[in-house]
TORPA-4810 file (N, C-alpha, C, O; in nm, 3 decimals):
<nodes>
NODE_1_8.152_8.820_8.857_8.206_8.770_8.732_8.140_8.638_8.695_8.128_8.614_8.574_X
NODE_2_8.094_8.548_8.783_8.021_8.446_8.783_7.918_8.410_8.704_7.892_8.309_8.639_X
NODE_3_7.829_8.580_8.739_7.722_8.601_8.672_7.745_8.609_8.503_7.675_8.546_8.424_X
NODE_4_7.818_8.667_8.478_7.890_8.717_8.314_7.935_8.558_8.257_7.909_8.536_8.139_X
NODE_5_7.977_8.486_8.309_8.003_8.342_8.286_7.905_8.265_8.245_7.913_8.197_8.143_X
NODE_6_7.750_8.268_8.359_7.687_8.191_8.340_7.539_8.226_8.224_7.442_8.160_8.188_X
NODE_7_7.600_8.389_8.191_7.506_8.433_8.106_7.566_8.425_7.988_7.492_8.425_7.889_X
NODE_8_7.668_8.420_7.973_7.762_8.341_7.785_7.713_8.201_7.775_7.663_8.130_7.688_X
NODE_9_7.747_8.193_7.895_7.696_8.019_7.851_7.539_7.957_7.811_7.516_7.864_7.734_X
NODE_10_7.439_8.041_7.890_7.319_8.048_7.849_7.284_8.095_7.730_7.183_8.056_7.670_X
NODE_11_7.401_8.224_7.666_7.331_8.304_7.491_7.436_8.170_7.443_7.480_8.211_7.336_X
NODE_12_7.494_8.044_7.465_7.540_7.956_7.375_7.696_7.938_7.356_7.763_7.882_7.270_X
NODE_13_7.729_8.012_7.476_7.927_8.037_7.427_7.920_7.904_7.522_7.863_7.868_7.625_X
NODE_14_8.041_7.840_7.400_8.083_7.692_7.478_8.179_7.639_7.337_8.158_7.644_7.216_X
NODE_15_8.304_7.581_7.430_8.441_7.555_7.354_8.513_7.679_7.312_8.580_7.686_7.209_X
NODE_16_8.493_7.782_7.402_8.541_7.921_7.341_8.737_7.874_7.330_8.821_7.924_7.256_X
NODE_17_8.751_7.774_7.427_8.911_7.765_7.394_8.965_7.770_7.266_9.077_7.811_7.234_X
NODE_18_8.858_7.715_7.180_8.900_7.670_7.030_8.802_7.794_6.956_8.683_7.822_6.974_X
NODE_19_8.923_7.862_6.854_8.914_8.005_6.807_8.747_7.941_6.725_8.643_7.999_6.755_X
NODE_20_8.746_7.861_6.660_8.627_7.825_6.525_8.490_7.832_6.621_8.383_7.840_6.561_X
NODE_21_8.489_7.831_6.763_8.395_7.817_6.853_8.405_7.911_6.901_8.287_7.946_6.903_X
NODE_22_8.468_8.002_6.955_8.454_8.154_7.003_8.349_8.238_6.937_8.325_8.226_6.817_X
NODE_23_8.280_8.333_7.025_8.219_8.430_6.974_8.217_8.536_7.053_8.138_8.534_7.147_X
NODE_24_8.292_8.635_7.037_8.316_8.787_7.115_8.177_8.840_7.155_8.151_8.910_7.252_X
NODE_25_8.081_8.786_7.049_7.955_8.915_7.079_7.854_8.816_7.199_7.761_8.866_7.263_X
NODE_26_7.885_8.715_7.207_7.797_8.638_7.341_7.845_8.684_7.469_7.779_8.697_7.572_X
NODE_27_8.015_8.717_7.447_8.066_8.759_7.560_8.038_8.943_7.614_8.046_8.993_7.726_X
NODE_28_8.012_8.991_7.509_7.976_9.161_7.480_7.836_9.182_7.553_7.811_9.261_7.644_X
NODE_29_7.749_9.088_7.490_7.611_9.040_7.564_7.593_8.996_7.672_7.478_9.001_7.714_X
NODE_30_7.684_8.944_7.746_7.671_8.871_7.813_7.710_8.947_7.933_7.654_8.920_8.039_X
NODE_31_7.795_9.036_7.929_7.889_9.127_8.034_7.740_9.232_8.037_7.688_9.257_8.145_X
NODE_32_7.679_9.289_7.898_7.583_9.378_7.934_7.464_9.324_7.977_7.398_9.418_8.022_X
NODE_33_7.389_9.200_7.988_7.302_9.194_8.045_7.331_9.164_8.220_7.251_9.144_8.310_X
NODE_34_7.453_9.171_8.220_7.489_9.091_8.409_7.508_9.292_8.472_7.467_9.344_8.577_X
NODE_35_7.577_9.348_8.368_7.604_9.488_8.414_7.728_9.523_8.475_7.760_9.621_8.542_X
NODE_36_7.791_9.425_8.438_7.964_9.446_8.484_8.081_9.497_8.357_8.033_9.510_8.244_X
NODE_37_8.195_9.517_8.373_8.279_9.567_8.301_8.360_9.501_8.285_8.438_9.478_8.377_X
NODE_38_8.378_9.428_8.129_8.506_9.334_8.125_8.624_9.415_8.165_8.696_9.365_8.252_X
NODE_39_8.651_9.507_8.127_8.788_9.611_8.121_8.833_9.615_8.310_8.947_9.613_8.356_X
NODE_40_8.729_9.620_8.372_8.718_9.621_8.533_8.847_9.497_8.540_8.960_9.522_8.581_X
NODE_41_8.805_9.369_8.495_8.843_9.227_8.555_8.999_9.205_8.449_9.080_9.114_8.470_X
NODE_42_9.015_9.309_8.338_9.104_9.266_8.246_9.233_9.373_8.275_9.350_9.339_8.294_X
NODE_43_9.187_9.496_8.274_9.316_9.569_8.247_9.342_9.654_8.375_9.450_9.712_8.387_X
NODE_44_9.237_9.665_8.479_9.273_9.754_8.552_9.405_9.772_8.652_9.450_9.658_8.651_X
NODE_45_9.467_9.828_8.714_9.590_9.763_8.772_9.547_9.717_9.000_9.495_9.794_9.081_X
NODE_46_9.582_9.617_9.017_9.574_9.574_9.100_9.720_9.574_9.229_9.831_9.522_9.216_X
NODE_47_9.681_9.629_9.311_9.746_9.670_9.421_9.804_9.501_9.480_9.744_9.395_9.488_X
NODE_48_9.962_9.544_9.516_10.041_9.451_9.553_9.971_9.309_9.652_9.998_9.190_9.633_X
NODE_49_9.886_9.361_9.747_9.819_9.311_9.821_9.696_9.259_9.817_9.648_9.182_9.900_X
NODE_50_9.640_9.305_9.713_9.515_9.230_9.708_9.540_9.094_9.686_9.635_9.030_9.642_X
NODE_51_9.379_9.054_9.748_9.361_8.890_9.732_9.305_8.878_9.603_9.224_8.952_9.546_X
NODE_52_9.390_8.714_9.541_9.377_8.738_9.386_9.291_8.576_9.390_9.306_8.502_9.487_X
NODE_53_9.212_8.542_9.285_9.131_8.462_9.261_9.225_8.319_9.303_9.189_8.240_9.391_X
NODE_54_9.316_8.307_9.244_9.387_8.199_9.279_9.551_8.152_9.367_9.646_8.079_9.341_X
NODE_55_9.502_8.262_9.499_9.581_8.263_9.589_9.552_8.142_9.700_9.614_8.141_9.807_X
NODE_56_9.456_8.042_9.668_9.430_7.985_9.750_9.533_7.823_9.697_9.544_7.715_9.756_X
NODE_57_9.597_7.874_9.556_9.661_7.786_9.503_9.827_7.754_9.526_9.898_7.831_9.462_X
NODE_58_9.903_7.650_9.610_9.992_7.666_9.659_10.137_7.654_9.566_10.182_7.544_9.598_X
NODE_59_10.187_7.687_9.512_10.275_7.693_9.391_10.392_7.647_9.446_10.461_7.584_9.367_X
NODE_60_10.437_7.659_9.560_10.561_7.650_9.628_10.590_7.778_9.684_10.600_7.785_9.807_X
NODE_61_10.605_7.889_9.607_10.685_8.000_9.618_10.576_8.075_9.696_10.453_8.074_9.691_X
NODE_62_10.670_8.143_9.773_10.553_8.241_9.888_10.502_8.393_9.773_10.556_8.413_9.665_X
NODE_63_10.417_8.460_9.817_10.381_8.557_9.781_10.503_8.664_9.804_10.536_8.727_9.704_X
NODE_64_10.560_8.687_9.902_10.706_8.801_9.938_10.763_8.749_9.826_10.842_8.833_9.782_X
NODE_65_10.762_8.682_9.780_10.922_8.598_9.653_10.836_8.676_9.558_10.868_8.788_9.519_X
NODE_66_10.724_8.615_9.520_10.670_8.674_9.392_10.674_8.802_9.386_10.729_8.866_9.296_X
NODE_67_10.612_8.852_9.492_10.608_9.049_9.487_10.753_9.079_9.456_10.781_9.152_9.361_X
NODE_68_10.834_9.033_9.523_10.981_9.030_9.504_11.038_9.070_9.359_11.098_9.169_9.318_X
NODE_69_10.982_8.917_9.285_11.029_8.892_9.162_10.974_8.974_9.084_11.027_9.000_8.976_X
NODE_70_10.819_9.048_9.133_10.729_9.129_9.023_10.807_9.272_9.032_10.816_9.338_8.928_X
NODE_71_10.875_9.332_9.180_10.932_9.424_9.144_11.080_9.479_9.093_11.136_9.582_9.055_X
NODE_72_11.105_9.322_9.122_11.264_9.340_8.994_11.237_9.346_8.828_11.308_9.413_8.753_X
NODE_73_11.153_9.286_8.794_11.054_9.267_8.690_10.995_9.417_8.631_10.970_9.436_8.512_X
NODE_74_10.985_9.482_8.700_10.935_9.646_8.705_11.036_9.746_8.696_11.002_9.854_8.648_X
NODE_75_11.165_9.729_8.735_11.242_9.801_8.780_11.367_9.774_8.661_11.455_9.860_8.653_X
NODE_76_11.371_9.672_8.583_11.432_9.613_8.505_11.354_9.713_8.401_11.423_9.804_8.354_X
NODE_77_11.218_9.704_8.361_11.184_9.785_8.235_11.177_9.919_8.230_11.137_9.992_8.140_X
NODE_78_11.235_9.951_8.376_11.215_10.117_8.314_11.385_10.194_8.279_11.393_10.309_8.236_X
</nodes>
């Protein structure tokens, strides 16, 4: 994903936070010249256990609480 990052930023994407500075098609370009799949990193569904990019970040709350909370959260909408 790194790669897809550092190739937007090279076709010129920068301040994408702010909508007047965004441009979808640097990011479209940018995913096809690295050869990865945004849809891969955005929508796919991810298993309870996997290691997630920012698990190394300590929030307080353990991971059992969260899974916890994600499957009352689940079980509530159906």
């Amino acid at each position: 994903l790194g790669a897809a990052i550092e190739a937007a930023w090279r076709l010129g994407a920068r301040f994408d936070g702010w909508d007047e500075h965004f441009d979808y098609r640097k990011w479209q370009a940018a995913f096809e010249q690295t050869g990865l799949d945004p849809a891969f990193y955005a929508h796919r569904q991810r298993p309870p256990g996997e290691l997630l990019p920012w698990d190394h970040i300590d929030s307080g709350r353990s991971r059992q609480t969260l899974l916890a909370e994600r499957e009352r959260m689940l079980s509530a909408l159906e």
